[in-house]
C-alpha positions in Angstrom: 56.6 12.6 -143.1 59.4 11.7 -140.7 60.2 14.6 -137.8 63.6 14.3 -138.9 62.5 16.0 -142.7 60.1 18.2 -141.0 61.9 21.7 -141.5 60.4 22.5 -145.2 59.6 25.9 -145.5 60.6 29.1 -144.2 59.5 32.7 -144.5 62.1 33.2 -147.6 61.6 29.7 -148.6 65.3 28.5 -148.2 63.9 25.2 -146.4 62.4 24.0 -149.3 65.4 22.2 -150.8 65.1 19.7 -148.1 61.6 18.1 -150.2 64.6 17.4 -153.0 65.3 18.6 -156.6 62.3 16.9 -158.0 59.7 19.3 -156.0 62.0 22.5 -157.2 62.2 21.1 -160.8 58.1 20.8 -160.5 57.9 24.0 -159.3 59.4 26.1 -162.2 62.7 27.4 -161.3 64.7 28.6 -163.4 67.7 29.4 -161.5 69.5 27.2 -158.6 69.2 27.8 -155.2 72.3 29.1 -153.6 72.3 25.8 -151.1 73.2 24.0 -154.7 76.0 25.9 -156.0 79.3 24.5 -155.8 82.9 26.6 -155.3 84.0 27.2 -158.5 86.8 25.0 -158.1 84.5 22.3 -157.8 82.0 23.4 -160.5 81.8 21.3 -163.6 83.2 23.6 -166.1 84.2 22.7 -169.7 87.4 21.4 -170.2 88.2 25.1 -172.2 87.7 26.8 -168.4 89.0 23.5 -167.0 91.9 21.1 -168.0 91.3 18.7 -165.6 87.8 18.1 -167.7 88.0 16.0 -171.0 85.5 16.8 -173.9 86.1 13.3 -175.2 83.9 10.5 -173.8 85.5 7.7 -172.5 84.9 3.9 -173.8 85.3 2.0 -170.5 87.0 -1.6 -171.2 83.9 -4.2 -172.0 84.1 -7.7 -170.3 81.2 -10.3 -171.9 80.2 -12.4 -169.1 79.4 -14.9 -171.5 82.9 -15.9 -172.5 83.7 -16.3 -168.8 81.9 -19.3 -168.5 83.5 -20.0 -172.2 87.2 -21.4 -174.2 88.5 -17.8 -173.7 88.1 -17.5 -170.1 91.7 -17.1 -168.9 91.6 -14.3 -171.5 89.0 -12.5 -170.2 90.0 -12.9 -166.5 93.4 -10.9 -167.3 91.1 -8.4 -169.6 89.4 -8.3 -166.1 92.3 -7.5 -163.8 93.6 -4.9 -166.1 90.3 -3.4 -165.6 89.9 -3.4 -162.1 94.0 -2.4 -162.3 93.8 0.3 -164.7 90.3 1.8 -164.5 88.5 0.7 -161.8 85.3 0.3 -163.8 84.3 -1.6 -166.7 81.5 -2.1 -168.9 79.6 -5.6 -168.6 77.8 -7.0 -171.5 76.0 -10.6 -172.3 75.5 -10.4 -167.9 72.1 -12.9 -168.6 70.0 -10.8 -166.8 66.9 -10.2 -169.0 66.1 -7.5 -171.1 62.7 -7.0 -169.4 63.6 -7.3 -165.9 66.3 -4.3 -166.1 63.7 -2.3 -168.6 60.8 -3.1 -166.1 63.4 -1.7 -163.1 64.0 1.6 -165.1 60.5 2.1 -165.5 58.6 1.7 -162.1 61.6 3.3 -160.8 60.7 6.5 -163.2 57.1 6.0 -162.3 58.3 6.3 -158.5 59.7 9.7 -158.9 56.6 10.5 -160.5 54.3 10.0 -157.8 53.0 13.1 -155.7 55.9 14.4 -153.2 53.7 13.5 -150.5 53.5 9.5 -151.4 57.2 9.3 -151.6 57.6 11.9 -148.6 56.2 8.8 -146.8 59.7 7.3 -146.5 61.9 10.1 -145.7 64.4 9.4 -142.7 67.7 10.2 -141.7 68.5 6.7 -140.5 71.1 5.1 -142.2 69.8 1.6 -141.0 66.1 2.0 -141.9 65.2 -0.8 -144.9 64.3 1.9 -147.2 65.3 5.6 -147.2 63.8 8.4 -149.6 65.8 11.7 -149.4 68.2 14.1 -151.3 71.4 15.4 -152.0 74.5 12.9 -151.1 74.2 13.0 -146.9 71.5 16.0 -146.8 72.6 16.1 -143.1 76.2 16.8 -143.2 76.5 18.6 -146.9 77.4 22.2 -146.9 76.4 22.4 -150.5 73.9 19.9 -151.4 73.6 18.6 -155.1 71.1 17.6 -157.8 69.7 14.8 -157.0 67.3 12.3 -154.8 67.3 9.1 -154.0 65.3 6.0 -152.8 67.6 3.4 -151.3 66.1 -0.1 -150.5 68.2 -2.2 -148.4 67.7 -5.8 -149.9 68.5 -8.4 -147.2 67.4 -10.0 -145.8 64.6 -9.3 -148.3 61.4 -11.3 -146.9 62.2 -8.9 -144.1 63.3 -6.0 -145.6 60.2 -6.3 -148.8 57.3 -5.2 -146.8 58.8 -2.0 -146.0 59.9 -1.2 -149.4 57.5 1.6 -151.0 53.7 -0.1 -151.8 53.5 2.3 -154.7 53.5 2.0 -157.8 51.4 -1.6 -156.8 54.3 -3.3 -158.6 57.6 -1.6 -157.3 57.8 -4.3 -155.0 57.4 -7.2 -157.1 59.9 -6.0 -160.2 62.5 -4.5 -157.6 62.7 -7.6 -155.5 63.3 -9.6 -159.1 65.8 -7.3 -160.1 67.5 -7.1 -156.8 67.8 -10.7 -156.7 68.9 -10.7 -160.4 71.6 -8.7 -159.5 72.8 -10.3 -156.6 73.5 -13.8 -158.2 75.2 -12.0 -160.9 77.2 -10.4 -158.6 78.0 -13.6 -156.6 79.5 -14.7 -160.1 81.2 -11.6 -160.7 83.3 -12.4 -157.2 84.4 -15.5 -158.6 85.6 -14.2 -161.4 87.3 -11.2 -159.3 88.9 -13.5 -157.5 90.1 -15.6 -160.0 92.1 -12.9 -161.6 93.6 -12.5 -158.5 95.1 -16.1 -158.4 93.1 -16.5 -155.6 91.1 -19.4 -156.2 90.0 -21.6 -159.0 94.1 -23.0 -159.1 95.6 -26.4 -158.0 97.6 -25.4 -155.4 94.3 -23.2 -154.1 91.8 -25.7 -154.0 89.9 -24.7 -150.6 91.0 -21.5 -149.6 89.8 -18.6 -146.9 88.2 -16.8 -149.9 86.1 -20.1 -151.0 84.6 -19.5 -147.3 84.2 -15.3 -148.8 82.7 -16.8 -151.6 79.9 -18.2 -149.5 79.4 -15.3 -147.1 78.6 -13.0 -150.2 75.3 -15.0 -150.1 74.5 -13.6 -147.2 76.2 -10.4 -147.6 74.7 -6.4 -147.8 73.3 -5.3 -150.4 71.7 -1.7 -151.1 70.2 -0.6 -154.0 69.6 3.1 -154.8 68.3 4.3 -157.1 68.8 7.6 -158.4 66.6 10.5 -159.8 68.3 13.4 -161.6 65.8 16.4 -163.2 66.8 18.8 -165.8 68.5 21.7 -164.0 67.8 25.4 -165.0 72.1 25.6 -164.6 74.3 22.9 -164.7 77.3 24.2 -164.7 77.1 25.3 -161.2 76.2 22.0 -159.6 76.2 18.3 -159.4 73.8 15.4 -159.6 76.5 13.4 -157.5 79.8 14.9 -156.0 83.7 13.0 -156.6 83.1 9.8 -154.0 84.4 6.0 -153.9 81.4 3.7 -152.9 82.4 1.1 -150.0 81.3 -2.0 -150.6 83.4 -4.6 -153.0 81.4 -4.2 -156.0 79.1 -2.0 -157.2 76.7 -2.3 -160.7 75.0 0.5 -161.9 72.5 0.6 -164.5 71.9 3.8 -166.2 69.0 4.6 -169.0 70.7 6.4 -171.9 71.0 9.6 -170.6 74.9 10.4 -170.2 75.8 11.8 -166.7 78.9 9.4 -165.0 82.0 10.8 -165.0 85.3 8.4 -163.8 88.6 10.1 -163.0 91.2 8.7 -165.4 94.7 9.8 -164.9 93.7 13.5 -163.3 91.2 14.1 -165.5 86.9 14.3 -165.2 85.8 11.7 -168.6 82.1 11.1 -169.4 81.1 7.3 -169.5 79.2 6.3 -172.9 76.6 4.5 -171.6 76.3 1.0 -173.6 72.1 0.0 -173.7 71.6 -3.4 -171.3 74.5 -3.3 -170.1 75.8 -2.9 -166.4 79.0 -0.5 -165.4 80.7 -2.7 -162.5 83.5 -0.4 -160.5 85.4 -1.6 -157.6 84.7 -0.2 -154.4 86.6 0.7 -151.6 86.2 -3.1 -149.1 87.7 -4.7 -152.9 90.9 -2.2 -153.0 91.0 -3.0 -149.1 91.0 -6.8 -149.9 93.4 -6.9 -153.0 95.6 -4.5 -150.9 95.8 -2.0 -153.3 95.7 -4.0 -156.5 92.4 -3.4 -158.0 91.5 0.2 -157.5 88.3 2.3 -156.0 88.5 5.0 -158.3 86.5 8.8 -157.8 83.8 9.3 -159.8 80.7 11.6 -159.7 77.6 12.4 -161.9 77.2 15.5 -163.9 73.1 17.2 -164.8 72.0 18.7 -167.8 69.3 21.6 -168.6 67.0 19.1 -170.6 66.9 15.8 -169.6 65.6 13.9 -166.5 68.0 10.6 -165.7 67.5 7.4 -164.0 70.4 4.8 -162.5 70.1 2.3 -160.2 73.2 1.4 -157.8 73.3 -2.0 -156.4 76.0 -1.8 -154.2 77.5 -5.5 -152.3 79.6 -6.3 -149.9 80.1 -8.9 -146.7 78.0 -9.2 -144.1 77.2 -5.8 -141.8 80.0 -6.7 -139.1 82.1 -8.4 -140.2 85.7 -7.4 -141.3 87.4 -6.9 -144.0 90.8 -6.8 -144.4 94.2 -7.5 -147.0 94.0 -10.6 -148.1 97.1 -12.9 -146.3 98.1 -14.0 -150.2 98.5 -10.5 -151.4 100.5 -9.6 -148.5 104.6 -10.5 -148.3 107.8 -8.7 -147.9 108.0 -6.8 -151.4 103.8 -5.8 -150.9 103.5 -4.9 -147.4 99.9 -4.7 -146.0 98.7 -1.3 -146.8 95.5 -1.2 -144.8 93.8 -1.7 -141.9 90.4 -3.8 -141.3 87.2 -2.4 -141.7 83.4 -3.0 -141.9 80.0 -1.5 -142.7 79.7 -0.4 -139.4 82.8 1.3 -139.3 81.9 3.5 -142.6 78.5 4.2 -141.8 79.9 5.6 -138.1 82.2 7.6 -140.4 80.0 9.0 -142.4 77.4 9.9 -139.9 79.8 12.1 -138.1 81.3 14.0 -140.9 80.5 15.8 -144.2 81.7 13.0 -146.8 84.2 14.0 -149.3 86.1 12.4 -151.9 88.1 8.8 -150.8 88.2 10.0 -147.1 86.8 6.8 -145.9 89.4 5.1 -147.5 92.4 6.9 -146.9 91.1 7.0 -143.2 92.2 3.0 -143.6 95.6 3.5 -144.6 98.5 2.1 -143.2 100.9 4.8 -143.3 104.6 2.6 -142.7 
């Protein structure tokens, strides 16, 4: 175990939440630790405590991948826009990715949180840059209240370098999460085009080689980090959260989810459980894509709710340019009626931001914000 995850126990036990939800679900509890409960403000009451909380699932807007490549194209790219525009997330179907790959990810990634605490205590560390990364809570450093949930996050490129760090148990994680990681990267190199096609930013005459063909090309060599998540029943889960309200950073990010309900999106002021669609990816934009389309296609808060019964599984594959370099407004979505609204940023810059303070809602992003 790493010295930096080394305080586990004290004399009343209040240590013990640093092994992660997983080890106090295992070891019977049957009411949350105080280190877990939220302010009640920030508890996920039902919308008859709450109004801000709908009882109504929400059906985000589906785009088939498919007819992309198809005659209704142009349709679909302004079906796209007004997702990105209006929700921030949508629902991606007929994405070509195989049914066994993404089956095959769900599973060893179950079997993972299976093993004994100390095989996956193995990889715990609190550095941000390390190629994999096994801990709990959302920044278990920095969070006053920590929530239900632990992670394993596998950076994925370079991945010949990255793979032989990556957990050697189960014997095939590293095989089926190296597929689905690269799986998920083309698909999201194809996604990009198509982003920026409903932008008007490429794929026209008048835009034939452009600054963003050059993007385009540097996505191929861009970050990617997968996480995936763990989420055990919890004894009470109205007091906590698997994930707390956040924006994710990068331009894109596709989650998978098994069928066990648990994202919520906020849509116009209000907390609205995803339905989860089998085989299917939910895309959102993140907070480098808002950056880049200047405020066109939104990075919308969103956070993941537990249940008393039910163990869930999602794996995050989050992209975005290269570690350094910058991202900023692109020049074409910029003129006198749309003045640039923020300033440029990189990976570097939000990991230094969110080493150095507790994370909390779009911080990150409204620390970007040109205020004119």
């Amino acid at each position: 175990m790493s010295p930096t995850m080394a305080v586990l126990t004290t004399e009343n036990g209040e240590s013990q939440y640093q092994n992660g939800v997983k080890q106090l679900y295992e070891s019977g509890i049957s009411k949350v630790p105080s280190k877990y409960v939220l302010p009640i403000l920030d508890r996920p009451n039902t919308s008859d405590q709450k109004p801000n909380v709908s009882n109504q699932n929400l059906k985000l807007p589906v785009i088939d991948f498919k007819e992309l490549q198809g005659p209704n194209k142009a349709q679909v790219l302004k079906s796209l826009a007004n997702a990105c525009e209006q929700y921030g997330f949508f629902q991606l179907v007929n994405h070509g990715i195989p049914s066994d790959v993404i089956s095959s990810m769900i599973d060893v990634s179950k079997r993972f949180f299976e093993l004994p605490f100390e095989e996956r205590a193995k990889y715990m560390s609190s550095d941000m840059h390390a190629p994999v990364r096994y801990g709990t809570s959302f920044n278990q450093n920095k969070d006053k209240v920590f929530c239900w949930r632990d992670f394993l996050k596998l950076m994925c490129h370079p991945l010949p370098d990255v793979l032989p760090h990556w957990p050697s148990s189960p014997v095939d994680m590293r095989k089926l999460a190296a597929t689905y990681a690269q799986e998920t990267k083309y698909l999201f190199l194809m996604l990009m085009e198509a982003i920026f096609e409903s932008l008007r930013l490429v794929g026209t005459t008048e835009n034939n080689t452009t600054e963003e063909d050059e993007m385009l090309k540097e996505f191929q060599d861009g970050s990617q980090l997968m996480v995936v998540n763990c989420y055990p029943p919890c004894p009470q889960p109205d007091l906590t959260l698997g994930m707390p309200p956040h924006s994710d950073y990068g331009f894109l990010t596709l989650l998978l989810q098994d069928e066990v309900e648990g994202l919520q999106i906020q849509k116009q002021d209000q907390w609205v459980t995803v339905e989860p669609i089998p085989n299917s990816f939910v895309v959102n934009v993140g907070d480098h894509l808002e950056i880049f389309s200047n405020g066109k296609y939104k990075s919308v808060l969103h956070r993941v709710l537990v249940n008393s019964t039910k163990s869930r599984i999602s794996v995050a594959s989050l992209h975005t340019l290269p570690f350094m370099r910058s991202v900023g407004p692109s020049p074409k979505l910029v003129n006198e009626s749309n003045p640039r609204l923020y300033k440029d940023t990189d990976f570097a810059s939000f990991l230094e931001y969110i080493s150095s303070r507790e994370p909390e809602r779009k911080n990150f992003l409204e620390s970007r914000k040109l205020f004119t």
